[in-house]
N, CA and C atoms as a LAMMPS dump frame, in Angstrom:
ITEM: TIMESTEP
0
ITEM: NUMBER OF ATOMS
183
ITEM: BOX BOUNDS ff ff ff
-5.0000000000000000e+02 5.0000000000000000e+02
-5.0000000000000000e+02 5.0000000000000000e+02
-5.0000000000000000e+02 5.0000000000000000e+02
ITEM: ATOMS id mol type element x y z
1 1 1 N -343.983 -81.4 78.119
2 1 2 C -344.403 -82.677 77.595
3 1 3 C -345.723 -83.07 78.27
4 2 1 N -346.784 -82.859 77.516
5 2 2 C -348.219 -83.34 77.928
6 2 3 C -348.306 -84.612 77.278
7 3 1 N -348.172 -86.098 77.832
8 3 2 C -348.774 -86.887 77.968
9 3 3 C -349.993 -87.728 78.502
10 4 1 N -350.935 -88.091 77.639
11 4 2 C -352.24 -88.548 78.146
12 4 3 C -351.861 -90.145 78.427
13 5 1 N -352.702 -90.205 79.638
14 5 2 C -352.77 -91.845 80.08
15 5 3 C -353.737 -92.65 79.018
16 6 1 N -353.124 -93.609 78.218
17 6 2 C -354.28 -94.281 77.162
18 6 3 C -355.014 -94.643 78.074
19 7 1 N -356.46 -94.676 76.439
20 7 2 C -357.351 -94.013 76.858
21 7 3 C -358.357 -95.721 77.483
22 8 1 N -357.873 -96.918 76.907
23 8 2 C -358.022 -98.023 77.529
24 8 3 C -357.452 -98.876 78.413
25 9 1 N -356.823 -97.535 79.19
26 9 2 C -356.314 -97.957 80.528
27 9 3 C -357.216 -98.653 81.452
28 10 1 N -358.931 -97.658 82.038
29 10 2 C -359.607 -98.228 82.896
30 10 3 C -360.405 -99.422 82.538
31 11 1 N -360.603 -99.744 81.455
32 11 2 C -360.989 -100.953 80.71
33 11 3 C -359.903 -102.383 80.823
34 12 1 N -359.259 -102.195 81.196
35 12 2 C -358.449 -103.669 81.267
36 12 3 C -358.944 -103.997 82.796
37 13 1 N -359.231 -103.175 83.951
38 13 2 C -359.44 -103.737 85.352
39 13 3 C -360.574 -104.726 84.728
40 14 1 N -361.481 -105.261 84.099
41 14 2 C -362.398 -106.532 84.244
42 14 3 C -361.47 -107.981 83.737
43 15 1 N -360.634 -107.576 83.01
44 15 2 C -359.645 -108.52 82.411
45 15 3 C -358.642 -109.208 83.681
46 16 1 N -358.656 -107.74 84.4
47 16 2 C -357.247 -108.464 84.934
48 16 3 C -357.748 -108.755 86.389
49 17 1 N -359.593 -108.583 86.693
50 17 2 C -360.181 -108.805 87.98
51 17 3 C -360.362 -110.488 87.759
52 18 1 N -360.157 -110.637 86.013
53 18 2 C -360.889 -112.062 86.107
54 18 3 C -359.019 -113.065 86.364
55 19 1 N -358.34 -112.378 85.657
56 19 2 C -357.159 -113.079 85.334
57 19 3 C -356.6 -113.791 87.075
58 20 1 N -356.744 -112.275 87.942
59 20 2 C -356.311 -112.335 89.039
60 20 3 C -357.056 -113.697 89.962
61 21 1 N -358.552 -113.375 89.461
62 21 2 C -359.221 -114.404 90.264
63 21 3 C -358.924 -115.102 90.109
64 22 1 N -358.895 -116.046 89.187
65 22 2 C -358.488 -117.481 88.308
66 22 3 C -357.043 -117.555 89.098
67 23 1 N -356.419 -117.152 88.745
68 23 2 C -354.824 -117.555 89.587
69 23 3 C -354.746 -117.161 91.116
70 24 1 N -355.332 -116.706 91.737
71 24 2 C -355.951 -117.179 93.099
72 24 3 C -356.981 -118.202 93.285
73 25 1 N -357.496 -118.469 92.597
74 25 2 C -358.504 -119.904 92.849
75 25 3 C -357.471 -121.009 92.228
76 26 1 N -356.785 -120.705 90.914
77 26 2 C -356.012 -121.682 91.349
78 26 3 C -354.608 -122.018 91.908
79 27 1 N -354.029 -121.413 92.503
80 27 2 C -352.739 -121.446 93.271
81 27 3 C -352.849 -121.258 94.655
82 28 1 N -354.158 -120.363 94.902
83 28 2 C -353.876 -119.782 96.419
84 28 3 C -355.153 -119.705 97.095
85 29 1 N -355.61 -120.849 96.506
86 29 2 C -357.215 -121.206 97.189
87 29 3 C -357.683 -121.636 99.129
88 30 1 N -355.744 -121.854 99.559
89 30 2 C -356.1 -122.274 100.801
90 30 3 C -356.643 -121.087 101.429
91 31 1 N -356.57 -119.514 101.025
92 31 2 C -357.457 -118.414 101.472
93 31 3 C -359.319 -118.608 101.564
94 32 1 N -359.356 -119.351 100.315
95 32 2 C -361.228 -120.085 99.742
96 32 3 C -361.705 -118.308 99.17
97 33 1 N -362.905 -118.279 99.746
98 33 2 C -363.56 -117.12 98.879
99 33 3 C -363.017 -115.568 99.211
100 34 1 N -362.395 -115.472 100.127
101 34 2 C -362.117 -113.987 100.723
102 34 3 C -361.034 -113.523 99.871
103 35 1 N -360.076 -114.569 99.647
104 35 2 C -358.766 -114.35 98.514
105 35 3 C -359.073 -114.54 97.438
106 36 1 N -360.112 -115.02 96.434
107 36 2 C -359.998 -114.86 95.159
108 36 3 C -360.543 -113.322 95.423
109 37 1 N -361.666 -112.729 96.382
110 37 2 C -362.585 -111.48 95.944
111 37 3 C -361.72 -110.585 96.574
112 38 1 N -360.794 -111.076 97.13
113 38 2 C -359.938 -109.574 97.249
114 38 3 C -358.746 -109.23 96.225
115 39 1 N -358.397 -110.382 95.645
116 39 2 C -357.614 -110.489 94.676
117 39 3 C -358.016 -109.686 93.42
118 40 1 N -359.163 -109.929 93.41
119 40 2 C -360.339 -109.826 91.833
120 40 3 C -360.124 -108.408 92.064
121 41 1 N -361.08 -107.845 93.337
122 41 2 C -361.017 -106.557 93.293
123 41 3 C -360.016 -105.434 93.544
124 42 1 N -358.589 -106.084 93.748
125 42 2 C -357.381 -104.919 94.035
126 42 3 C -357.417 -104.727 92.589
127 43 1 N -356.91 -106.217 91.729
128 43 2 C -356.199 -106.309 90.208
129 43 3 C -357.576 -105.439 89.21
130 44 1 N -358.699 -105.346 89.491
131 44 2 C -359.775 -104.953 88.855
132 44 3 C -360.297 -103.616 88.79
133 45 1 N -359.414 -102.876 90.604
134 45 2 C -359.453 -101.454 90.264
135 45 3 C -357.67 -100.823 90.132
136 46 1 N -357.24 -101.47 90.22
137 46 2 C -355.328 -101.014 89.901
138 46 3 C -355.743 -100.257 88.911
139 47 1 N -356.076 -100.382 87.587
140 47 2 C -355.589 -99.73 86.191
141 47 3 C -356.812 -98.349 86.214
142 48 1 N -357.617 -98.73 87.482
143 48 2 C -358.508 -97.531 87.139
144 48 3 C -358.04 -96.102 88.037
145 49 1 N -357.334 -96.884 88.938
146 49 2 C -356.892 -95.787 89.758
147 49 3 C -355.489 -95.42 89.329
148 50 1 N -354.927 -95.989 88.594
149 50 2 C -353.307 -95.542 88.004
150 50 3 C -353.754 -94.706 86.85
151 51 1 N -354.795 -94.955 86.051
152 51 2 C -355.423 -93.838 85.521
153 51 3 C -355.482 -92.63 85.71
154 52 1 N -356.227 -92.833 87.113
155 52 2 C -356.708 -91.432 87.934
156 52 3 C -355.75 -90.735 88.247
157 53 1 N -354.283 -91.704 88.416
158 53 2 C -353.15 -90.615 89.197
159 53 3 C -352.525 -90.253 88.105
160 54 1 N -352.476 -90.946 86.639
161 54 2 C -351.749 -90.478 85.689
162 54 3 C -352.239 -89.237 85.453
163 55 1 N -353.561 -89.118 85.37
164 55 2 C -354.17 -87.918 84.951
165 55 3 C -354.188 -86.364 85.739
166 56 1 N -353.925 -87.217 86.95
167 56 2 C -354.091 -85.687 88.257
168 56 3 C -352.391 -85.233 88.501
169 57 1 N -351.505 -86.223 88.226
170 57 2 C -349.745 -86.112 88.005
171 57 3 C -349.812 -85.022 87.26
172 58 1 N -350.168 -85.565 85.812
173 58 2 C -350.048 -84.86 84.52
174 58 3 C -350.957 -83.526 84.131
175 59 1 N -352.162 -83.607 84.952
176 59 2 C -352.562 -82.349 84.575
177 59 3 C -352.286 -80.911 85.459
178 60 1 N -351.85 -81.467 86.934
179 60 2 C -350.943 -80.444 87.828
180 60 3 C -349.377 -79.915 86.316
181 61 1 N -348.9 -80.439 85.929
182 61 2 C -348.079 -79.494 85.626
183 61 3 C -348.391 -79.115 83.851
């Protein structure tokens, strides 16, 4: 069973860098700027790197 990781997987990290920010600026702002930009940037590269492992999982076997 060769399954490919869709293919607009790494394209949602800007969606979900902004989504993340926004709900750290507004819920969890007592961090101020260090927690929305670390927030932004975990949620913004997650889908690019679950990508990467779907692809290196799946193409080892």
């Amino acid at each position: 069973m060769n399954r490919r990781p869709p293919a607009w997987l790494p394209w949602l990290g800007p969606l979900l860098a902004a989504g993340a920010g926004g709900l750290a600026g507004e819920y969890w702002l007592g961090g101020g700027f260090w927690v929305v930009l670390i927030a932004a940037l975990v949620c913004g590269f997650a889908p690019i790197v679950a990508y990467k492992v779907w692809k290196r999982l799946h193409h080892r076997s």
